[in-house]
N, C-alpha and C positions, 0 to 999 in steps of 0.2 A: 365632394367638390374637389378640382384637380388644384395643384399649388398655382402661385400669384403670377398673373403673368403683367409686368409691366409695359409691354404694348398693347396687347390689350386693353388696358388700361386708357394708357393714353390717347388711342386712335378713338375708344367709344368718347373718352372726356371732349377731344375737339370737336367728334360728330357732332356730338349733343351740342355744344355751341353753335355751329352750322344750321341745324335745326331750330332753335330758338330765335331770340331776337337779334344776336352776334353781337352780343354785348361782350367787351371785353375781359369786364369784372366776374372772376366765375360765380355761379350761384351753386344753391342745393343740388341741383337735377344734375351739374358735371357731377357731383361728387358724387350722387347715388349711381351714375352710368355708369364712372368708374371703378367705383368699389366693385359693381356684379358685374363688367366686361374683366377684371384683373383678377377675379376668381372663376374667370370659366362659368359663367352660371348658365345651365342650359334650360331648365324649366324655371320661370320668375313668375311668381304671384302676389299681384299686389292689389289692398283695398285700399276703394278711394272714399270721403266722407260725401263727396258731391261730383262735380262733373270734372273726369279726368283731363290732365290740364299737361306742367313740362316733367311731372315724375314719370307720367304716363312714357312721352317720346326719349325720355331720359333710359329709360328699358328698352323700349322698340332701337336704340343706338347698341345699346350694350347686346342686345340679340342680335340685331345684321355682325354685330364682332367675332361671338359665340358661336353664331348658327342653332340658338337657342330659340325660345319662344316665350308668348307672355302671355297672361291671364289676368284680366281687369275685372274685379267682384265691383259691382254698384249695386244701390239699394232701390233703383227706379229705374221705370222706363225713358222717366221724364229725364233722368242725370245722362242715362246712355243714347238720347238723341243729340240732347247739349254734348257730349261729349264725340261723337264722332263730328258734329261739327266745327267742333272746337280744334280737332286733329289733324280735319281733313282727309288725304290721302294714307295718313301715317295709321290712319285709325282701323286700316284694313290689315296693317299686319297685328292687332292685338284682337285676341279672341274672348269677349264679352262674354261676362257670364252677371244672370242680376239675380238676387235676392240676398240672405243675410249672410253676414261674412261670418259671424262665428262657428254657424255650420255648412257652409260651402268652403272653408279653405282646407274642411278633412279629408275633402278629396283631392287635394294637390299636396298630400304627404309627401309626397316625393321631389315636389321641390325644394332646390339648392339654393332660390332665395327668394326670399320674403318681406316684401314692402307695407308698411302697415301705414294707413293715413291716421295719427293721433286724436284726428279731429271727429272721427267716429266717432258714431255712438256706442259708447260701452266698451275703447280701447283698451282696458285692460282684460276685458275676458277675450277681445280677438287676438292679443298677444300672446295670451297662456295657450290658447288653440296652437299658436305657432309653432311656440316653443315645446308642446305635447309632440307636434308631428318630428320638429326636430328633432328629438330626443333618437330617432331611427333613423334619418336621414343624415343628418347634422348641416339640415340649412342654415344660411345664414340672414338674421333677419334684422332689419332696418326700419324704423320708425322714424316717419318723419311731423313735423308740428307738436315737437315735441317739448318746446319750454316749456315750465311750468306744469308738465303733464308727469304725475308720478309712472313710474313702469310696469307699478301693478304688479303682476306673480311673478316671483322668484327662486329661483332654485338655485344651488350648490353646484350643480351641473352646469351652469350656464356663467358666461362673465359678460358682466353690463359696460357698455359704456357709453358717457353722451359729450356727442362732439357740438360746439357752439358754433354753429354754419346755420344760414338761414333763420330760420322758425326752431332749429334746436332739431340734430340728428340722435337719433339714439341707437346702439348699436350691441346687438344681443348675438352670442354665439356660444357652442359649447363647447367648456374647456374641455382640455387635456386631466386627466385622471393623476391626482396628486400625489406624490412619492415619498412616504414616511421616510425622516429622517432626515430631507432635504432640509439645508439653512440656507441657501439662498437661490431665489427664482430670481427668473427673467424678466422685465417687462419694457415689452417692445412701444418708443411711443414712434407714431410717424405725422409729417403733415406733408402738404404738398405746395411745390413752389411753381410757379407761370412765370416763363422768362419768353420776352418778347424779342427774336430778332432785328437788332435796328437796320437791317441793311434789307433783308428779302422781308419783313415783317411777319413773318413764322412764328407762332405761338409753341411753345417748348414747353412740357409738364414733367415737373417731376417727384418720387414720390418720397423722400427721407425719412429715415427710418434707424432709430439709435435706442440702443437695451440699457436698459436704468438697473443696476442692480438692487434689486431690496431682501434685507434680512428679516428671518422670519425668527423668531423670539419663539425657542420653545416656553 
């Protein structure tokens, strides 16, 4: 996956709003557009627990940014008619695929990121799927409906994290390989600010980001 690109970012986060109901207040769906439009993501694979809704157009944003593509696993026929209706015209740029998500997402190992709907059935093994394919890729993966939902399998290799937006983000990726010896690491936290122009009414996103230093106790 290439490094962060802040317009990126931003251009898919307003898309996404444009596309939704143009609520001012941002939701989940900017924050998952911008997360994978700000890292370049060019192949996105995401499962949904039922009929794909604004994660779904929240990736179709972040792909017109990228020039990427998306992949929606459902578990029926019945959820992928609800769900192109649900989309509309958007639902022709995401390419459907139906059956079970823990063994259709080993065929999209190679992608760069990975939306998981929590609300699945049996989200902790279509996580570990993820995070298996990760391991060669180094996608990045995203769960979202995530309060209250433990993360399931974990590894050393990977660092969790869960942001309180929405229903509860969860955000899984793999670290960087640890350096015997080191006493103190990095850790980056960021959040992001929406400044509203009072004169042209232009929505401004921006993404802040400040390293905390913590000591590691041999």
């Amino acid at each position: 996956m290439a490094c962060w690109s802040a317009e990126n970012a931003t251009k898919a986060y307003l898309r996404t709003l444009k596309m939704g109901k143009g609520g001012k207040e941002p939701d989940v769906a900017e924050f998952i557009s911008a997360i994978a439009a700000g890292n370049n993501a060019q192949l996105m694979a995401m499962t949904c627990a039922g009929v794909a809704g604004s994660t779904a157009l929240a990736l179709v944003a972040a792909a017109r940014q990228t020039g990427g593509r998306v992949v929606c696993i459902l578990n029926s026929l019945d959820c992928y008619d609800a769900s192109k209706s649900a989309l509309g015209n958007y639902g022709d740029c995401i390419n459907f695929v139906i059956g079970d998500a823990k063994t259709l997402l080993t065929d999209y190992k190679t992608a760069d990121f990975v939306l998981i709907d929590c609300n699945i059935s049996d989200h902790k093994a279509v996580l570990k799927v993820a995070q298996e394919g990760a391991k060669h890729g180094g996608a990045l993966i995203v769960g979202y409906n995530a309060l209250h939902k433990e993360p399931g399998w974990s590894s050393d290799e990977f660092k969790t994290h869960f942001l309180p937006i929405g229903e509860g983000l969860l955000v899984i990726r793999k670290g960087a390989p640890s350096k015997t010896g080191d006493r103190v690491n990095s850790r980056k936290r960021s959040r992001w600010v929406v400044k509203i122009d009072k004169w042209t009414g232009e929505e401004h996103v921006f993404r802040i980001t400040s390293a905390l230093p913590i000591e590691i106790k041999a």
